[in-house]
N, C-alpha and C positions, 0 to 999 in steps of 0.2 A: 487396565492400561496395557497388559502385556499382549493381551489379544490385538491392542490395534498397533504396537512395535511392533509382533509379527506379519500386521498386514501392511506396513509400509517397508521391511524388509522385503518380503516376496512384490509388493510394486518396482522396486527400486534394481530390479532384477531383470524386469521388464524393459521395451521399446519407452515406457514415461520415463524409467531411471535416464536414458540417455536424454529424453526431453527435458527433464528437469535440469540435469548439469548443466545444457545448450544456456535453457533461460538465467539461470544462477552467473552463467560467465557473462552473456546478454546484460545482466544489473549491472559486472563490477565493468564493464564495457564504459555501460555508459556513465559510469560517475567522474570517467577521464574522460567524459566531454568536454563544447565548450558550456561557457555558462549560460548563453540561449538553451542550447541543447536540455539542458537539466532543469533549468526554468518549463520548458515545455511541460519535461515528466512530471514538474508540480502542480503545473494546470492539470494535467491527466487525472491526478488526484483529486484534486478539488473539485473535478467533475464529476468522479463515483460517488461520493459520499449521498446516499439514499437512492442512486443510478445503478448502475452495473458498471463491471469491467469493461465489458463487451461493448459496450454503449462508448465508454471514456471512450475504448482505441479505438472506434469508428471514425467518433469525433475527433481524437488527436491527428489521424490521416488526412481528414480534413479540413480544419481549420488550421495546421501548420504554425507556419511563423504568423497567421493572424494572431496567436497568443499574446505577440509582442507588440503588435502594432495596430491593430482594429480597436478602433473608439469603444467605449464603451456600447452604445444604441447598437452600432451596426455587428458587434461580437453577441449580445443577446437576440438580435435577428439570428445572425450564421447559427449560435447554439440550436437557437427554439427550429430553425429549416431544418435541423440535423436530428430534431425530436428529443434534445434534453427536457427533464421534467420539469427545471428550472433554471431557464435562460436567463432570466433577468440576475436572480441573484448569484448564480455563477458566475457572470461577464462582471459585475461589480465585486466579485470576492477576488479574478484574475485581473485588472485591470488595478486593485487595492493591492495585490501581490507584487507588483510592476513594480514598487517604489523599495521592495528589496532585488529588484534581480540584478543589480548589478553589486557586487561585492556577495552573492549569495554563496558561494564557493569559498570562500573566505571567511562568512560567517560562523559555518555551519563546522570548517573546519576549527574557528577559536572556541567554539562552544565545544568540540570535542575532546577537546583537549582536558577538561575538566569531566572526559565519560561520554560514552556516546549516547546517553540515558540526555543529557545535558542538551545533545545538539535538536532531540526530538521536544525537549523542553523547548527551546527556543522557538521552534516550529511552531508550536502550539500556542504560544505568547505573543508569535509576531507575526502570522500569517492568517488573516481572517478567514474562517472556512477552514481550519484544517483543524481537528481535536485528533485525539492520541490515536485514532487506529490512521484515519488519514496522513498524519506525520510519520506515522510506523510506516505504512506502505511507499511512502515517497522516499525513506528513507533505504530500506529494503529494493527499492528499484534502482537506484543508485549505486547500489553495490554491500551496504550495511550487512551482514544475512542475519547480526542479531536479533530481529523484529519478525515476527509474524502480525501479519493482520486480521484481528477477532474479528471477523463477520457475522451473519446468521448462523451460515455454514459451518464454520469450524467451530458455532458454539450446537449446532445443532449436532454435530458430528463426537464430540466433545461429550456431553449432557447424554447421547446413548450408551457410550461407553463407561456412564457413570464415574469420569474423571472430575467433570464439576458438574452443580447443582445447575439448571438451565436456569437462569437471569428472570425474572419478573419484567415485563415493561419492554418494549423499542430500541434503549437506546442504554448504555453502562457509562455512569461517572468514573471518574479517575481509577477511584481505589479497587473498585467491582475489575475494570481494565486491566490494573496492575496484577492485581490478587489471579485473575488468570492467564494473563500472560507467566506468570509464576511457576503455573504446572503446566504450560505448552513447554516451558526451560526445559522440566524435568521431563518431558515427555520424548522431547527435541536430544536429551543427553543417554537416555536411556534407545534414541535410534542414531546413534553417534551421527547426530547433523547438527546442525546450527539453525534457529527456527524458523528463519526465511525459508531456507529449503523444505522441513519438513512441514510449511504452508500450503506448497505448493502441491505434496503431498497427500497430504488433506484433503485440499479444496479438489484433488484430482480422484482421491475416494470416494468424495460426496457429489462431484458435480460429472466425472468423467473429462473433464479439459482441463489444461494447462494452461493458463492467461499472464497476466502478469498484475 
């Protein structure tokens, strides 16, 4: 562990330190959106899950407020023209989202209240398409910075440094999720950040970009 404190200390020191802060104020920016606005960044989400980042903000630029308003058929055409891997069931996961976007801001805020553990609960319970890393990173772009999002990446990155055992299998249930989310905390306190940030971190050691 200490080996890779030291190496996001000496990043953080760097031209990314100042990229990273940019993005981190970027998050709490937008979660004083409107509630269009934040609806968007949860289709963005719903669109990585097996996709890329890279891929979501292509398509978040351009499908726009189609998010909110393109039928379903004609938002699985615009995804599958823009080259998502799965148009059909993306358009029906943002389209089944529609039916919280209004009062979402509201939601997310009475679920907080009981823990911000609570409002990514909800997430997870009421938004089809979204499981814990995808409600962590919606929640994390919004302004949250409690949440990192387990990826390949941060488990690959992770798993070299001998902090966790690398995962069996594609995909982590709940407890596997929680259980390392766990030592990103400790990982995140021992590089005095909050884990959103030292995600970003990360994915910027392992990938060389800063995304969101």
């Amino acid at each position: 562990m200490e080996r890779l404190v030291r190496s996001v200390a000496s990043l953080r020191r760097t031209g990314a330190g100042a990229l990273v802060a940019s993005r981190m104020e970027e998050f709490r920016s937008k979660g004083r959106q409107s509630e269009n606005e934040i609806f968007k960044e949860l289709c963005f989400c719903l669109l990585t899950a097996n996709y890329s980042a890279e891929g979501g903000m292509r398509i978040q630029k351009v499908v726009g407020d189609g998010f909110i308003t393109l039928p379903e058929r004609p938002l699985a055409s615009r995804l599958k023209s823009c080259g998502h891997r799965f148009p059909n069931a993306r358009a029906r996961y943002i389209v089944e989202a529609r039916k919280q976007r209004e009062g979402l801001k509201e939601a997310l805020s009475s679920a907080k209240t009981a823990g911000v553990d609570s409002a990514r609960e909800w997430l997870a319970n009421n938004i089809l398409g979204l499981g814990y890393k995808e409600a962590s990173h919606f929640l994390r772009n919004i302004g949250h910075g409690d949440f990192a999002i387990i990826d390949f990446h941060i488990i690959d990155l992770l798993a070299r440094h001998r902090i966790i055992h690398k995962p069996k299998g594609k995909s982590l249930d709940k407890k596997r999720y929680l259980e390392i989310e766990r030592k990103l905390g400790r990982l995140a306190a021992r590089c005095g950040m909050c884990q959103g940030e030292l995600d970003l971190y990360l994915w910027y050691l392992e990938t060389g970009k800063i995304l969101k």
